[in-house]
N, C-alpha and C positions, 0 to 999 in steps of 0.2 A: 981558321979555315974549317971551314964543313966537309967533312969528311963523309962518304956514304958505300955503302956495298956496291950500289950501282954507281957504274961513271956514267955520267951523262954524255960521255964523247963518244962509250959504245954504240951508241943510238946510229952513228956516222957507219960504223964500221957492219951495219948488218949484211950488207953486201955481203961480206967478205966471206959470210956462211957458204959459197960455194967455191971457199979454195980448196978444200979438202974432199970435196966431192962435186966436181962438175955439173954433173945427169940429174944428180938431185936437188944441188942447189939453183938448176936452172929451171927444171920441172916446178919445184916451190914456188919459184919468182913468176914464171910463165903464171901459174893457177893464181896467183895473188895479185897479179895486174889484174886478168881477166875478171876476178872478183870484184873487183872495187871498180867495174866500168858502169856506165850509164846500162840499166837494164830493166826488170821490172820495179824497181827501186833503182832510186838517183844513183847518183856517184855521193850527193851530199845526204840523201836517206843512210845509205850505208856508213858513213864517216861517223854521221851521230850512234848510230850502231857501233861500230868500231870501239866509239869513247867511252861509250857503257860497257860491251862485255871488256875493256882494258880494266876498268874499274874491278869490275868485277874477280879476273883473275888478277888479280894484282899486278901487273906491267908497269912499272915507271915508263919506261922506252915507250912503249904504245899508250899511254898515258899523255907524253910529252907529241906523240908524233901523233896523232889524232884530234889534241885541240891547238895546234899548230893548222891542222888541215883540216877543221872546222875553221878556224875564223880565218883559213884561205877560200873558205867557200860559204862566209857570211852566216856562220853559224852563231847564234849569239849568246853570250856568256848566261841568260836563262836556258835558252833550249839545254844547253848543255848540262847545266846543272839538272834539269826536269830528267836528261837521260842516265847520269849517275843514278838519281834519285830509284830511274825504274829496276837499273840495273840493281841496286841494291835492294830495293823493295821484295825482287824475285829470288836473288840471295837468301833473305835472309824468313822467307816464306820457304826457301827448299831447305832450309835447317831446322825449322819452326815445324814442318810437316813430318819430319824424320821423329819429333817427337812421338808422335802415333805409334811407332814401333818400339820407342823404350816403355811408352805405356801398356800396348801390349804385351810387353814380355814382364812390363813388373806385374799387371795381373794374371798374367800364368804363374809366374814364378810366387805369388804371394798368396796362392789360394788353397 
């Protein structure tokens, strides 16, 4: 049996984020539909969206519930891959550029 830090049944239970707080977990849910409607960007623009920055912060859950709801919305297994790809591409350009600042401070510190 595989065993993981994440249950993948938590996925079911996000609801539940507003039993301990009503106001807010209805506010979240309100603003999170409304995000993800048809707008200046699809419903399906944002989902490929969605699947990339999940990637990016690391989400199993939004990981699992995003290419679920790409290929409910005939996202195909390239697109999706192309948006990991960018998401990580930007990743790992915003780590890559924070280099500038360790070089700066090694030639202050080295001179």
């Amino acid at each position: 049996m595989n065993k993981t830090y994440y249950n993948p049944e938590d996925l079911k239970k996000f609801g539940d984020i507003s039993q301990w707080n009503e106001e807010l977990g209805k506010k979240f849910f309100d603003y999170y539909g409304k995000v993800f409607e048809d707008g200046a960007l699809s419903a399906r623009e944002k989902s490929l969206i969605a699947l990339a920055v999940s990637h990016v912060v690391k989400c199993p859950y939004c990981i699992e519930a995003y290419t679920k709801d790409g290929l409910q919305r005939g996202i195909t297994k390239e697109e999706m891959m192309e948006a990991v790809h960018a998401g990580a591409a930007i990743e790992s350009g915003a780590t890559l550029v924070h280099g500038v600042q360790m070089m700066n401070k090694y030639n202050k510190l080295s001179m």
